[in-house]
N, C-alpha and C positions, 0 to 999 in steps of 0.2 A: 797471810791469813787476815791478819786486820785490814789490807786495803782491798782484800775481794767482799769483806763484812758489808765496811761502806761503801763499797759500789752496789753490792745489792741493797742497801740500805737509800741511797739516791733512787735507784731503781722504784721502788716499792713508795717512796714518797711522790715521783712523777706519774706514779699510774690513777693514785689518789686526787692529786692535782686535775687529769684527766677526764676521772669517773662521769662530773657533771657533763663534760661539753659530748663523751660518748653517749649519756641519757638520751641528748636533745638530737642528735644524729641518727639514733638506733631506736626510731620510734615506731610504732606496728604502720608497715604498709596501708591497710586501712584507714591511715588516719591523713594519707597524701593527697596533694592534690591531685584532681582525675579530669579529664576530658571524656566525657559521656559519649558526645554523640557529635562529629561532624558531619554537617549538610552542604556538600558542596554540589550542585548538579552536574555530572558526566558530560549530559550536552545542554547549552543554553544558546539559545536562538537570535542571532546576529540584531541588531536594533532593537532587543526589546532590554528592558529592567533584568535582574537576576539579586539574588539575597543569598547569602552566604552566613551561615550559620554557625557557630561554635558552643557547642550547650558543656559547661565545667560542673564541677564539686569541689570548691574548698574543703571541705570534712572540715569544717573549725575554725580554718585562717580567712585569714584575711585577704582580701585581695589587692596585690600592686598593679598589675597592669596586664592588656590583654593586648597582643599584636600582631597585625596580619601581612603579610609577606605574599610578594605571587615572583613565582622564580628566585629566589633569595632578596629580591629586595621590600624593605617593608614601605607598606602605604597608608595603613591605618593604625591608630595606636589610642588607647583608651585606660586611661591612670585617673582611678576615681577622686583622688585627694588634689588633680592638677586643675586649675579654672581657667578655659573648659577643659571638663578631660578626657576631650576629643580634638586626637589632632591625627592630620590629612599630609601627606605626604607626596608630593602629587607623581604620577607615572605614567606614561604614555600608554594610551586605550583604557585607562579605568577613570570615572569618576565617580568619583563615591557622594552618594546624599546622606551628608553628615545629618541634618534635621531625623534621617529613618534611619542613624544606624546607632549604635550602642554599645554594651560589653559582649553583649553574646550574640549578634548580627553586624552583619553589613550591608548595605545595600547600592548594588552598582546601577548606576543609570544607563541608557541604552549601550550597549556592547560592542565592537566592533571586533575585526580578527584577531588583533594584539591581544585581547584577552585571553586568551587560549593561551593553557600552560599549568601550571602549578602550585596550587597556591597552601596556604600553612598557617596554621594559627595555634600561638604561643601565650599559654596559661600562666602566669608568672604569681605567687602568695609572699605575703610583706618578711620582711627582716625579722628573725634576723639570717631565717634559713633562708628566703626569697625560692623556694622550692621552687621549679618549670617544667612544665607537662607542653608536648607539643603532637600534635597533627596535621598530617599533609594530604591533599585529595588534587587530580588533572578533573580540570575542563577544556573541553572544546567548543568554540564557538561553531555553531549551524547557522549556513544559509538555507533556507528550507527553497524547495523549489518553486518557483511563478506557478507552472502549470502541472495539475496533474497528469498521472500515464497516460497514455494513447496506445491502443489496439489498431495494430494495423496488418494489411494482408488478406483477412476473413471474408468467407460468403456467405450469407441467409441461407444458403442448405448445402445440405452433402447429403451425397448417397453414400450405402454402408461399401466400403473400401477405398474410396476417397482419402488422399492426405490434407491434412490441415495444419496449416504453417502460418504462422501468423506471430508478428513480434510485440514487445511491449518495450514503450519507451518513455524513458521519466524525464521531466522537466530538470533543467541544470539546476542544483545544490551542489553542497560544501558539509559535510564530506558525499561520494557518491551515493544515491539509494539504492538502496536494497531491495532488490524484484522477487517475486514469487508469481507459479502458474498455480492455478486453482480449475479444476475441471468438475462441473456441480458441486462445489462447493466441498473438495476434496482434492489436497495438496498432491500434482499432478505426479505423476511418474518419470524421476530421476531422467531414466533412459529417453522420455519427452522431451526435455528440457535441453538448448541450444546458449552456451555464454558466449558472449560478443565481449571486447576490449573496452574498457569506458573510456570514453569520448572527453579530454581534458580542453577547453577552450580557454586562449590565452585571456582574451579580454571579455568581462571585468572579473579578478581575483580569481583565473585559475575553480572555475566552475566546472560539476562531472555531469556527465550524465551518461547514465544506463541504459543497456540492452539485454533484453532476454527474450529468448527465443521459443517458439513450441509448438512441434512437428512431432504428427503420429497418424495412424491410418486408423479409418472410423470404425469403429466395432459395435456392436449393439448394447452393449455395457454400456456405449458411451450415450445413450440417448436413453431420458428417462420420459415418457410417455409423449414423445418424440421431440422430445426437445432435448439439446446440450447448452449448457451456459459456461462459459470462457470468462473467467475472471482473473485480473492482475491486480496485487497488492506490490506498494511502495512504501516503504518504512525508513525511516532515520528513528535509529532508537526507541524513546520514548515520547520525540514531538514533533512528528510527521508520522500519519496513519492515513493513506488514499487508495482509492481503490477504482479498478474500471473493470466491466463487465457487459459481456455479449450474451445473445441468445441464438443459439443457430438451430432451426429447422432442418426435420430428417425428408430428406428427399426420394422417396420411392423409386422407381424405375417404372416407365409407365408400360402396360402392357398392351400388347395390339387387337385391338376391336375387332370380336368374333361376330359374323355376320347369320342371321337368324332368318330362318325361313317360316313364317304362323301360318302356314295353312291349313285348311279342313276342307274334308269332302264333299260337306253340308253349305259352305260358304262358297267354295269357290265359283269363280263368273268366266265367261267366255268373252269376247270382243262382240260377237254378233247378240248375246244378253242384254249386254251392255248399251247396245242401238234401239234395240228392243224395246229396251225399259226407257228410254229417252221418247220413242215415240208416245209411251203409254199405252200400249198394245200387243200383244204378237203377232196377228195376224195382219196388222196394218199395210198400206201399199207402199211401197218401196219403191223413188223411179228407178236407181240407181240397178238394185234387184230386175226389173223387166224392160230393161232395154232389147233384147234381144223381140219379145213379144211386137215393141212398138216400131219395130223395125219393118216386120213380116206385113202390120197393117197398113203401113206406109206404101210397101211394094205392091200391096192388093188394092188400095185406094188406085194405086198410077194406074194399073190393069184396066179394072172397072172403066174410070175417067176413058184413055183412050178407048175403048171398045165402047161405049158411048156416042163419040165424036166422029169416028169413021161411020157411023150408021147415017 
């Protein structure tokens, strides 16, 4: 009996000893440290700059240190009380511009493909808790494409049941774009739409490029005051937006020239009218008309003559 006393009696004296360091451990979640808001971009654009963002809330504390990691290893590290308390860690395809980066940014100078990956940024509050809040966000580096789409295939007109086949093709990027047809300005019809294999080209880095295709027979729906417009859009996420676009003229079918007769009773003329009114006359003499006439005085002339001459 007396030694279960004092063992609850040790007991009840260790929990006392305890109480204070449970106070500082079992404090309202509200009061933690918090990572608000990480900005890392989805896609960032091969040779250009990129900033990476890590926005906290101590609630109270203080801050040790903030550090940023891409695939588990860290590269940047920012400890206010160290001189300077920015330090650089260096890694292959990042370099960081210490001058523009800070506690709650970073900023990478131009980017290349190594970049792409994972990166994590670690909120750390002083002693004696040293509390840590962390966040991870991927990026991918984009090659955007040289040139934008090309429409090819197309004629300036069609007639109504005519097929129209015509493909759209995007200039090589990283990762491949993303094609869409558009038929006046209204995302085409499923069953239109032709997908082709993207095109992977070994040199330089494994560049894609797209095809998409789009075939359908002409309907009068498809011509708005006789015009169609063919448009292709290319898209990488958020930082490539191009677009190319046709107009194609509706083609009638032409129909065969009916031949018209204008006459009237009042108007019409004869061939012999028509001599008539050239001489400016009716009645005028005609040799062609009295050949016969000048034939007969010919013969009577000879007559005469000889009967004359035998006298």
């Amino acid at each position: 009996m007396v030694y279960f006393a004092a063992t609850g009696r040790r007991k009840y004296e260790m929990l006392i000893l305890l109480i204070p360091l449970l106070l500082v451990f079992s404090q309202d979640l509200s009061q933690a440290v918090k990572i608000t808001e990480m900005r890392v971009p989805k896609h960032a654009v091969k040779d250009r700059p990129v900033r990476l963002e890590c926005l906290y809330d101590l609630e109270g504390e203080t801050l040790y240190a903030v550090k940023w990691y891409k695939d588990g290893l860290e590269f940047y590290r920012y400890v206010p009380r160290d001189e300077p308390p920015a330090r650089i860690f260096p890694q292959r395809g990042l370099n960081v511009k210490e001058h523009e980066s800070t506690d709650n940014h970073v900023t990478l100078e131009s980017i290349g493909h190594s970049a792409s990956g994972k990166y994590r940024c670690e909120v750390s509050g002083e002693a004696p808790a040293f509390e840590t809040v962390a966040s991870d966000a991927d990026m991918m580096v984009v090659v955007l494409p040289e040139k934008d789409p090309v429409i090819s295939g197309g004629r300036p007109r069609y007639q109504l049941g005519e097929y129209v086949r015509v493909n759209c093709t995007s200039g090589r990027s990283k990762p491949a774009v993303q094609l869409m047809w558009y038929i006046n300005s209204e995302l085409a019809d499923p069953t239109y739409v032709r997908q082709y294999p993207t095109i992977v080209s070994l040199i330089p880095d494994h560049l894609e490029t797209s095809i998409l295709g789009l075939e359908f027979r002409v309907k009068p729906k498809h011509f708005r005051h006789g015009d169609m417009k063919l448009k292709c859009l290319a898209t990488i996420s958020t930082v490539y937006w191009k677009s190319n676009e046709e107009s194609v003229e509706s083609d009638k079918p032409q129909k065969a020239p009916i031949l018209e007769s204008r006459k009237s009773g009042l108007t019409a003329t004869t061939r012999a009218d028509r001599v008539q009114a050239g001489n400016g006359s009716t009645t005028g003499f005609s040799p062609q008309q009295n050949l016969p006439l000048m034939a007969s005085l010919s013969i009577l002339f000879n007559v005469v003559a000889r009967s004359v001459i035998s006298r």
